[in-house]
N, C-alpha and C positions, 0 to 999 in steps of 0.2 A: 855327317848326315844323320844318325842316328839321336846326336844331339839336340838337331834343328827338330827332327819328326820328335821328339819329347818335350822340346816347351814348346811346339803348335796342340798335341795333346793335353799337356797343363794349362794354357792358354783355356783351351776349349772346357777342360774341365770347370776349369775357374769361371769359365762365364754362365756355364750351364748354372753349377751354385749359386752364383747369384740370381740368375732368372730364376730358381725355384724359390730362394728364399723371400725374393720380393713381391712376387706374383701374388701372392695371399694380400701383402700390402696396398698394392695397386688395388685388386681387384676390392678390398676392403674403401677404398677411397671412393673407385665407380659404384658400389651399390649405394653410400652414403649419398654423391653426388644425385642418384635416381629417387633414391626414396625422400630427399628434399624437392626433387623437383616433382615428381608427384603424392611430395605433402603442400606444395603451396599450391598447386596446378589443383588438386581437390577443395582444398581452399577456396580458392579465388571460384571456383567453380559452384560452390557450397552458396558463397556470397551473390553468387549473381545467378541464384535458382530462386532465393526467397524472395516473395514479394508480397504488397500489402493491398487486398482489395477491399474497399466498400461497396458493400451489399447492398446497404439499404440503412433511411433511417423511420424509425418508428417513433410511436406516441406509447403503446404498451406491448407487454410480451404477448398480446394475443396474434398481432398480426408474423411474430414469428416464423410462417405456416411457410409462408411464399420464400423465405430467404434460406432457412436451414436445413437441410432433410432432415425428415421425422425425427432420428437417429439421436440427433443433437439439438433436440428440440428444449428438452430436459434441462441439459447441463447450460445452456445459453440463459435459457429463465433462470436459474439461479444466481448465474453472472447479471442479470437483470435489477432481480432483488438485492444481491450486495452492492452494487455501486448504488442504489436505492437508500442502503442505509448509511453508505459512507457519505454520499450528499446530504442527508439529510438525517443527519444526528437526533434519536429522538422521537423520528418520527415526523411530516409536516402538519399540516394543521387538520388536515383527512384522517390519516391514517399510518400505522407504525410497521416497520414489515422484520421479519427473522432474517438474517444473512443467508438462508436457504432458501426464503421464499415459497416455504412450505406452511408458513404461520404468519396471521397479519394480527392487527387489531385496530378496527373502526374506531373513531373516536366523535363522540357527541357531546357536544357543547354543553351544559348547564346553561339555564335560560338568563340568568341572572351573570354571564360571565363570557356568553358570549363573544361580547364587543373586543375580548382579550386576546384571546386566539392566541394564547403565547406558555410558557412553562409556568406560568403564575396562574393559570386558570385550571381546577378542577373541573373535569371532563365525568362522562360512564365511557367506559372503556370495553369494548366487544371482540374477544379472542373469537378469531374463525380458521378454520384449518382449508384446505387447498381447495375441498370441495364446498367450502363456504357453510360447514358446520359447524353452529357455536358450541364453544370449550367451556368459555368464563366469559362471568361478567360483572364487573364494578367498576367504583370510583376510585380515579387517583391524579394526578396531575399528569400534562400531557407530554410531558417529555417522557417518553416511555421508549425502551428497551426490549425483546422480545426474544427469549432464546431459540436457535434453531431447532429444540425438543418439543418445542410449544406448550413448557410446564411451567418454565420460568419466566418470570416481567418484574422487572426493575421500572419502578418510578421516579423523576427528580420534581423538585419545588421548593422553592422557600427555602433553602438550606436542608433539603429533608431527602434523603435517600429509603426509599420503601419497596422490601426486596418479598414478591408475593409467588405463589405457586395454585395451580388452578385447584386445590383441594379446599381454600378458602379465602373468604371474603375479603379476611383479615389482613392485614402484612406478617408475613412470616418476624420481619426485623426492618427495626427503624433506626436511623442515624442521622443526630444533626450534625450534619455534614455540609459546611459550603464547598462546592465543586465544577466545575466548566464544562465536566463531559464523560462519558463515560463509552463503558461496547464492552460486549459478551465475545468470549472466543465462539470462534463457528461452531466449537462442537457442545457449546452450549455450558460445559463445565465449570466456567471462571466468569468474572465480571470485575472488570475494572474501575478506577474512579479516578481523577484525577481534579489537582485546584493548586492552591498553596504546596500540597501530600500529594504522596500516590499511596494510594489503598487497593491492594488483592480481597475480592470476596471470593467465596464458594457461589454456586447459582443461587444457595436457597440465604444465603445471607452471611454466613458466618465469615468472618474476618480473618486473614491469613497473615496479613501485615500490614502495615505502614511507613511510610521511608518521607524523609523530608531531605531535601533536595538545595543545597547554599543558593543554587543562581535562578532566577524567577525571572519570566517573560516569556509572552508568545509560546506555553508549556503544550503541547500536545503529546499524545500516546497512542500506541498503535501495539499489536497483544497479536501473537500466532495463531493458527486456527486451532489447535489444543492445549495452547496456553500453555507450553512449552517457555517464548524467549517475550520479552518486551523490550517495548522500543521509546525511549523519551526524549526529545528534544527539549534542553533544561536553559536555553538562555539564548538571548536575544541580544547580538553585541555591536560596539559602533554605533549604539543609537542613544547616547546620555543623554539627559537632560530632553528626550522627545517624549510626545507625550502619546497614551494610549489609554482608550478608554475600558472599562472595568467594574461589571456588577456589584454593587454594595449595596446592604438591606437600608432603609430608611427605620427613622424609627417610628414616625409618624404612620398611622393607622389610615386606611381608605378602598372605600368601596366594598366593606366587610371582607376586605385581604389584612390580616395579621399583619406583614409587612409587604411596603413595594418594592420594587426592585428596581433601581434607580443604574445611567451612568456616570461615573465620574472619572476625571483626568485625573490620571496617576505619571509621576515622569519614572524612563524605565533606566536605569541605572547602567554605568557601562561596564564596560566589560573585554577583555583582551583578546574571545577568539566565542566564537560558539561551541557549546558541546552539543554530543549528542550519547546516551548513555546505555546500552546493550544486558538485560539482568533476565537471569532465569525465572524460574516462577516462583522459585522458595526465596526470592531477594538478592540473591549473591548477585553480585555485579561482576560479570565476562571483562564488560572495556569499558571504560570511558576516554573518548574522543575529545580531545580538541583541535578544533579546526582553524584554519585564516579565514576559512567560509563568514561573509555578514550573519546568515544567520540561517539557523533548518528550519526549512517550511513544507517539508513534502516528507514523507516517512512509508515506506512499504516493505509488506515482509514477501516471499513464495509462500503458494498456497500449498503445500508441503509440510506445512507448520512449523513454517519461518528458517529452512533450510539456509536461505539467505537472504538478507535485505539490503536497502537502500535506500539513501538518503540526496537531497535537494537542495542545494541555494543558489538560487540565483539563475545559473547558467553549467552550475558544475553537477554532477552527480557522482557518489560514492558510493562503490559497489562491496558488501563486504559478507564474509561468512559468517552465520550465528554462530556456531559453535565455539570459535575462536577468538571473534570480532573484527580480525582480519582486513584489512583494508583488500579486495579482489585487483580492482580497478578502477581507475578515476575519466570520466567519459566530460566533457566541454564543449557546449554549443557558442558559436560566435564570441562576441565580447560585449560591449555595450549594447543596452535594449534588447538582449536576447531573457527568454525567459521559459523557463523549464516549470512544467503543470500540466498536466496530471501525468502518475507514471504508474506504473504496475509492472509487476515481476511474474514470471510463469515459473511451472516445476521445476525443481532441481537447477533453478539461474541459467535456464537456457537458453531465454528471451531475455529482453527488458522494453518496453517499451516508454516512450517517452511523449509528450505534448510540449511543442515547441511554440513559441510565441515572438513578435519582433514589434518594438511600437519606440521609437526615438521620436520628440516634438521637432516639426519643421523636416522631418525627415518622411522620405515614402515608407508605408507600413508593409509589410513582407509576410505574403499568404500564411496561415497558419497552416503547421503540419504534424506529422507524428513519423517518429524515427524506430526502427526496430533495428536493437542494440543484441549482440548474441552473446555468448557466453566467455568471449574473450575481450568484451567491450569493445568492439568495433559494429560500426554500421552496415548492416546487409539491407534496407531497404528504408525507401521512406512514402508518406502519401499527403499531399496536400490537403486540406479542408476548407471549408466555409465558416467552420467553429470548431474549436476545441470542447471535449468534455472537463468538467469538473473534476469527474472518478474517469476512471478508467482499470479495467483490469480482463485477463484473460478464464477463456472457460478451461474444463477441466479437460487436460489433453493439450491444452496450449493451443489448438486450433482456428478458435475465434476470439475474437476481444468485442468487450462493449464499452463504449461510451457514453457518461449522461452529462448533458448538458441540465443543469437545474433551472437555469435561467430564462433558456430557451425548451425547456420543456421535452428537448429530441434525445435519442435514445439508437445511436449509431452502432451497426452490427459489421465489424471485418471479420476478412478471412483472410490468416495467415498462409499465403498458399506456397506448395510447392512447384517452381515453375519448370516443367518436363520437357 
């Protein structure tokens, strides 16, 4: 008996030990199992609170008034002014604006050159600040640049880059320079140039670098808002032997213009993958990418000063970190006939937004829409449209986004809302 009551005791002991030893185990298993289940349940939850409404569409940021409270009246107009200047490189044939939108400059024709209305035509040029008092005023050609300090203006023409400051007349610095394009970082500091080279200026002129780049086509560049990372899409691939057309000077003389500026067909050479190339401000190059992508045609940084960017072909976008070059995430709409334009990134890569497009021949064409992409590249909302914009980017806070349609002239105001 005594036997029997001793291993029902050890028995018991022995089970008690093991129910303590496990217990931690277990119970280590159930709070894992809880706290996934209310991390995806937050999740899913997160994804189906955002959503994306249109406010309104305008003609200019005065009518403003009625769509945004006062509050955010501000930071909207400036999201105004920079899809402003991202449409329209340069300036149009009116007038030039600062990516703040706190500095414009009127542009008047010369009577003899009117008929041109184009970067070949010397204009008088009229800096006016917000409340419509003039700064400066001269001649220069009309593709014009306008910093967000309203001190700096950069001129192109003729192969001529002329980098002036409102203290005088004069050009601070002149460069013949043939070039495609250029843009100041927001905070007015840098100025870019791009063509054949990419050239870093300071605002008032002076030259930082030069880099020349093996693969040419289809070059664009896009610069942070303190000019911190650049962004360059350096080649255009899968298209040999096609052809693209391409500013060259004439040598012949007409219309008292030095030279015309003519197009000509160039065939664009192939090529194994497109790149796209990530460099800080002193040149050093972060990454260079090559992709299977045909080719980048979309480029944007966060207004952050280029925390992170993103890039475009086709139907794909690539999400990646400046600091690192990092690929984040890779996002894909549909397949064939899909088309991705315009996008824009908000602070800290919390958003992305995107303009989706669908047009196959003999096929029904598919509403345009815009998809709002969050920070783990996944889709938390979308909204149908009538037209896409051109630009697209959000205001500061990430709250609204504007759209410019350049074509159609509208000027689309969302709200990123939170739905309660």
């Amino acid at each position: 008996m005594n036997r029997y009551k001793l291993l029902l005791r050890a028995i018991r002991i022995g089970l008690f030990l093991v129910v303590v030893l496990l217990l931690p185990f277990v119970a280590g298993i159930a709070n894992y199992v809880k706290e996934k289940k209310l991390s995806v349940s937050a999740e899913e939850s997160l994804e189906q609170r955002v959503s994306l409404q249109l406010l309104g569409t305008v003609k200019g940021d005065a009518q403003l008034a009625g769509l945004v409270p006062p509050e955010e009246i501000a930071k909207v107009q400036r999201v105004v002014a920079y899809t402003f200047v991202k449409a329209y490189p340069g300036g149009d044939n009116k007038i030039a604006y600062a990516k703040s939108g706190y500095f414009k400059v009127l542009k008047t024709y010369l009577p003899e050159f009117d008929y041109l209305k184009s970067d070949v035509a010397p204009i008088i040029a009229t800096l006016v600040d917000k409340d419509g008092k003039e700064r400066w005023k001269g001649q220069m050609y009309s593709d014009i640049f306008v910093s967000c300090n309203g001190h700096n203006l950069v001129s192109m023409g003729l192969g001529t880059i002329d980098f002036f400051d409102i203290s005088s007349l004069r050009p601070l610095k002149t460069y013949r320079l043939n070039v495609d394009g250029g843009a100041f970082s927001g905070d007015g500091r840098f100025f870019i140039a791009w063509g054949k080279n990419l050239y870093l200026f300071t605002a008032e002129g002076e030259i930082f670098w030069e880099k020349n780049f093996a693969r040419h086509g289809g070059k664009n560049v896009v610069i942070s808002s303190k000019g911190s990372y650049i962004l360059i899409n350096d080649a255009l691939s899968n298209l040999g032997g096609q052809v693209q057309s391409k500013k060259v000077e004439n040598e012949k003389q007409g219309q008292g213009i030095p030279h015309v500026i003519r197009a000509k067909p160039i065939k664009i050479p192939s090529s194994p993958g497109s790149y796209f190339t990530l460099l800080r401000n002193d040149g050093s190059i972060i990454k260079e990418v090559q992709t299977d992508l045909p080719f980048v045609h979309i480029m944007a940084f966060s207004p952050d000063d280029g925390k992170y960017g993103a890039v475009v072909s086709n139907n794909r976008l690539l999400f990646f970190e400046s600091e690192t070059g990092n690929i984040l995430w890779e996002y894909e709409v549909g397949e064939k006939g899909h088309w991705i334009e315009p996008i824009g990134v908000s602070e800290n890569g919390e958003y992305t937004i995107i303009g989706v497009s669908y047009s196959v021949i003999n096929e029904p064409t598919l509403p345009d829409r815009y998809e709002l992409i969050n920070a783990q590249g996944r889709k938390v909302a979308q909204i149908e449209v009538d037209c896409l914009g051109h630009q697209i980017a959000f205001s500061e806070g990430g709250k609204y986004l504007v759209a410019r349609n350049r074509t159609l002239g509208k000027i689309q105001i969302f709200e990123v809302k939170i739905v309660r």
